[in-house]
C-alpha positions, 0 to 999 in steps of 0.5 A, spaced: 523 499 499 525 498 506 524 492 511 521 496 516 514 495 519 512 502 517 512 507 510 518 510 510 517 518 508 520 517 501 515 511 500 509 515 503 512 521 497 511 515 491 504 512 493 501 519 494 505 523 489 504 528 495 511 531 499 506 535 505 504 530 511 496 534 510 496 532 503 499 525 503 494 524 509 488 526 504 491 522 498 490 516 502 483 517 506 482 517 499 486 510 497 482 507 503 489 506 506 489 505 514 493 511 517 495 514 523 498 521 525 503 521 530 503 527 535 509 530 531 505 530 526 508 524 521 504 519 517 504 512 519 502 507 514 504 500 516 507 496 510 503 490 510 497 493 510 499 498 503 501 491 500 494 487 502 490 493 499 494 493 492 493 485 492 500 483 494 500 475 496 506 474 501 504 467 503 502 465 495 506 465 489 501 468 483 497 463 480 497 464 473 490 465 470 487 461 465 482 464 460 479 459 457 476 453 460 480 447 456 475 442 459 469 445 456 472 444 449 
């Protein structure tokens, strides 16, 4: 993936399995993902967004999750 702000065309083909700007466009009305099309036509999808709705934590680390509740033993 690249460090820009937006989707790169190859990033949009991987997310939505889809190569056509209409059909990628409906994939992600689908996925909730916020978009918009440009006069031209192209998808724009910001990074950030794609990153917050997958659960990706830029700012934190993951936590690992502990089943069991060791102190109600």
């Amino acid at each position: 993936m690249s460090d820009s702000m937006f989707l790169t065309h190859e990033d949009l083909i991987e997310l939505t399995d889809r190569r056509q700007r209409a059909s990628q466009a409906h994939v992600l009305r689908a996925l909730g993902i916020e978009h918009k099309i440009r006069p031209d036509g192209r998808v724009m999808v910001l990074r950030e967004h794609v990153k917050q709705q997958f659960g990706a934590r830029a700012d934190k680390q993951a936590e690992p999750v502990d089943a069991f509740d060791w102190s109600a033993a």
